[in-house]
N, C-alpha and C positions, 0 to 999 in steps of 0.2 A: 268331622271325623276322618282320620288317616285309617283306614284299613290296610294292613299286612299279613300276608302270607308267605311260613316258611315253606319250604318243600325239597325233598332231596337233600343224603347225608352227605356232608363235605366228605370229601374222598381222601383217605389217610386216618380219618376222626376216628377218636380211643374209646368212645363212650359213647353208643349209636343205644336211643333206650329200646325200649322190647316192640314199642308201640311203632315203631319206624321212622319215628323222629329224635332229635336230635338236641336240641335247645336243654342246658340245662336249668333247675329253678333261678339259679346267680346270674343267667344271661335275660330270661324270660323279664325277673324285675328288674336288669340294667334297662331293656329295651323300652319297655310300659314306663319306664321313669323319666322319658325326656319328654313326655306331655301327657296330659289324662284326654287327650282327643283319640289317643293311639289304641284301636282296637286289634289285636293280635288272634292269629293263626295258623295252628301247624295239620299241613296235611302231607303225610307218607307220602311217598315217588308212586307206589304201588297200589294208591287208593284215589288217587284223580280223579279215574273215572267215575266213581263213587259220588263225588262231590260236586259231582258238572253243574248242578242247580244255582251250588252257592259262586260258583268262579269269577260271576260276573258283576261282581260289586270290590273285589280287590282293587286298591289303588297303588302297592307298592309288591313286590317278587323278592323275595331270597330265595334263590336259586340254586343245586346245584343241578349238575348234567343238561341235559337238549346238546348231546357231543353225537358225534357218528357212530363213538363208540361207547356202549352202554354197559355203568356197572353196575353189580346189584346195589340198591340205597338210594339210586340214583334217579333223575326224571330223564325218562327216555323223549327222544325228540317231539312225538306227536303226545305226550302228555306236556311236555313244556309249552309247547303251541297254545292247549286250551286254553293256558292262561292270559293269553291275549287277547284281550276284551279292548272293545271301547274305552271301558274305564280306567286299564292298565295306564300309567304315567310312568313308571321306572322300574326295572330289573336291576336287582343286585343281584353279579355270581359270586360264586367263593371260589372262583379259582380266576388265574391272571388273565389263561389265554380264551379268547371267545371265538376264534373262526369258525365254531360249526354251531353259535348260538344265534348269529344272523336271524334275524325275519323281517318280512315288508314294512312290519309298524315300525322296526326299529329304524330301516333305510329312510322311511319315510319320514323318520323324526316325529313320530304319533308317540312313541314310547322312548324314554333316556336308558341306555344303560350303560351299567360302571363296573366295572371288574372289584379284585382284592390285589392289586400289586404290594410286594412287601411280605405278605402272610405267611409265604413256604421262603422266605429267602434265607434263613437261618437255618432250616435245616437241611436243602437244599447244597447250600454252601457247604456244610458240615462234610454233608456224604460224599462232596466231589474229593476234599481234601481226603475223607475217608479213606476214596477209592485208590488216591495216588499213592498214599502211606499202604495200603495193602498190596498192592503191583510191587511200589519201590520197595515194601520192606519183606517182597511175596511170603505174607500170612498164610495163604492157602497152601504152598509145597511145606510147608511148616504144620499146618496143621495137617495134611496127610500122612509127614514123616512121622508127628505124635502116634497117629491113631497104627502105622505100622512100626513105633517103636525101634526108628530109625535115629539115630545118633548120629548123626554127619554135620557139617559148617555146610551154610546156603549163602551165596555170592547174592549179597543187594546194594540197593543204592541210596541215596541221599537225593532230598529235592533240593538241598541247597545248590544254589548255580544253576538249577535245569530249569527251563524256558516255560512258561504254560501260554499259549494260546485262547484268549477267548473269546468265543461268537456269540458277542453280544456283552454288552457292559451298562447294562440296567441295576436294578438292585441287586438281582442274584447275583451279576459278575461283579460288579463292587465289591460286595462282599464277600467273595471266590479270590479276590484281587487280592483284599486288604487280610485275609488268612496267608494267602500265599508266600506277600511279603515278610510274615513273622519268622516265616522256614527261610528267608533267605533266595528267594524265588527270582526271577527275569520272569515278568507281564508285561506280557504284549496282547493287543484287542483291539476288534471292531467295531465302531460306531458309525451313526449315521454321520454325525458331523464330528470331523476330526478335530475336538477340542479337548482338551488334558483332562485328564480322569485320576482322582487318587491313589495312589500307589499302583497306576500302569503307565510302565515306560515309554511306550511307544504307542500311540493309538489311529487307528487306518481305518479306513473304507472296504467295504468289502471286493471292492475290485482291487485290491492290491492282495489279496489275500495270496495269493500264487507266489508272491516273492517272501509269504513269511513262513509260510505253511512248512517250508524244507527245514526254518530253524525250529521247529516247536518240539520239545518233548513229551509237550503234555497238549493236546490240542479240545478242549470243552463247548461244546454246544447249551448256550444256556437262553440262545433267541427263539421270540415266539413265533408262531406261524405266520407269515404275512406274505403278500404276494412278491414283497423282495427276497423274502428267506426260502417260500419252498424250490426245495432244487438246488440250493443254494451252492452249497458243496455233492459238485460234479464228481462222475468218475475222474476224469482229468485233473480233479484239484487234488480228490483223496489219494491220486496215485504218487503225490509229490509227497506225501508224507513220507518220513525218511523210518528207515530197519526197525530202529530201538523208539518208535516213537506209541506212544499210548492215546485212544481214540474216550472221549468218554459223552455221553449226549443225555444230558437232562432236561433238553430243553423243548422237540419237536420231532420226531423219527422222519417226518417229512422232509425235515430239512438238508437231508444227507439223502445220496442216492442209494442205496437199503441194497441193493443188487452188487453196486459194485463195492459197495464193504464189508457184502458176502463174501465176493471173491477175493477179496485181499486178507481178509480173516483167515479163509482156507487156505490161501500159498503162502501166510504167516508171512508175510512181505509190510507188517506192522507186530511190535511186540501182544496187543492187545486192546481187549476194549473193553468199559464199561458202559450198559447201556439200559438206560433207565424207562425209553419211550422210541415207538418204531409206527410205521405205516400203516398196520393193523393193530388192532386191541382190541379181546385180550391176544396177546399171542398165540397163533396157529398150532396147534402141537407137532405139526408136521413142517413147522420154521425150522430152518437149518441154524439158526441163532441156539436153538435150547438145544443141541449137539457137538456145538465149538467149545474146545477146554481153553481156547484162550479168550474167551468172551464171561464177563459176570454179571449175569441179566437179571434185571430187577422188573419187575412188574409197577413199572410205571407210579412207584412210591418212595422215590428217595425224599421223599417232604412229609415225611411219615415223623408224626411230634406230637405231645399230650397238647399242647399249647395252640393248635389249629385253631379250635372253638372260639377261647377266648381274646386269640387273635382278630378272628373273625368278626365275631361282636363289637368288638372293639370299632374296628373301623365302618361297618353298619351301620353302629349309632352315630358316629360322627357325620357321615352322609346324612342318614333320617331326621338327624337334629336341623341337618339344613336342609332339606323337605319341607320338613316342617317351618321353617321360620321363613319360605322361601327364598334360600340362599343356593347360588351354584353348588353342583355337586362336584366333588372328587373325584377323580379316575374314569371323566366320562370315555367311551371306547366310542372312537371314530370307527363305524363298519367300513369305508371304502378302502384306510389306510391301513387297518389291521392292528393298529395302535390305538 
């Protein structure tokens, strides 16, 4: 017998039911369908403790939350713990990045776990382009002119021929890339190993990042957290960013130094930014970020899609199928490497 436990709503998800889960009946009998050994269960983020008797006979975690920063739906860090029993074997999250899902069984190699890469890359990608066509084509002085019944021509731009910049060329930047170029774009991006990447022109290391940082118009953070990225972009790098250049981060708030892209926001010494994920969450009310007009701050959901779920599911089973047949998993996540 494989026993599974869901717990915790994927974050973004359209259709959270009353009961504080999640699964709906089309995913419930995908799952149960790849063996009759597979016992399922869902239990609420909010009711764990509720449950502590049954915990310890799970053998497989769908996961969301155990982050530093907790949302409602979510399994807060010392509810995720519980579930690490002796009997635990694997954690699946629903979401890519896991730095703050770390624990001893997992360093210890006592428990496997796998992420969801891929799941938010679609619309992830979607909103970065979004975000560039709303700056270059500025929706917003437009829609204010509307609402004041203001009649005037507004001076914009074109992405064709402007540069984007990106940190990190995994799926999301792939497919940041492969938009880009439709518009007629210059991709340029970082990777670990500088080898050629689909529709990006140029791809570098992050230590070279200082000789490109001045050409970019469009500069995107779409790297996850790891010990090479936090910090990664210093005051010193962001200060190379040139006048008319746009800042946008869907990837990690950590990974930028949050202080001094305060300061550069404030003496407008950058056209702007769009920013999806910062240092703390939820955002402080008293952050100087939720008071810049030239900053459009998302609360950490530009991967906000009906299709999360059964994204989701999707690649679950494909993992549990090979659990079960005992075949390597997918998307195992190295804790030392961050990857």
């Amino acid at each position: 017998m494989v026993r599974v436990v869901v717990s915790g709503i994927p974050r973004g998800y359209h259709y959270p039911r009353p009961d504080g889960n999640w699964l709906q009946e089309k995913h419930i009998t995908q799952i149960k369908a790849l063996s009759p050994e597979i016992e399922l269960l869902e239990i609420p983020a909010n009711q764990v403790m509720n449950h502590k008797g049954v915990l310890k006979g799970f053998d497989v975690l769908l996961a969301e939350g155990g982050n530093r920063d907790h949302y409602e739906g979510e399994l807060d860090w010392e509810d995720y713990c519980k579930f690490f029993t002796p009997q635990l074997k694997w954690v699946q999250l629903c979401s890519t990045g896991f730095s703050d899902n770390i624990t001893p069984e997992i360093i210890n190699g006592l428990t496997t776990l796998t992420n969801s890469p891929g799941i938010h890359t679609i619309p992830i990608a979607e909103s970065v382009v979004a975000a560039m066509l709303e700056h270059a084509k500025k929706f917003g002085q437009r829609r204010l002119d509307q609402a004041n019944r203001l009649w005037r021509q507004v001076k914009c731009n074109d992405l064709e021929g402007s540069t984007i910049l990106l940190i990190g060329l995994g799926n999301i930047g792939g497919r940041i890339a492969m938009l880009c170029k439709a518009f007629g774009m210059n991709v340029i991006g970082t990777r670990r190993r500088s080898e050629p990447v689909p529709n990006v022109d140029i791809v570098f290391p992050n230590d070279e990042l200082a000789l490109f940082i001045p050409q970019a118009d469009f500069i995107v953070v779409v790297s996850p957290l790891t010990p090479e990225t936090e910090g990664l972009l210093s005051r010193e790098l962001l200060n190379k960013m040139k006048k008319t250049s746009y800042f946008i981060n869907v990837g990690r708030g950590r990974v930028a130094d949050e202080n001094a892209l305060i300061d550069i926001l404030k003496e407008k010494r950058i056209s702007g930014a769009y920013l999806d994920c910062f240092g703390v969450e939820p955002l402080p009310n008293s952050h100087p970020f939720w008071r810049l007009e030239n900053v459009f701050l998302v609360p950490h959901d530009s991967h906000s899609s009906p299709k999360i779920g059964d994204r989701l599911v999707d690649q679950f089973c494909e993992n549990l199928r090979r659990y079960v047949n005992g075949s390597k998993l997918q998307n195992i996540c190295d804790p030392r490497r961050g990857y």
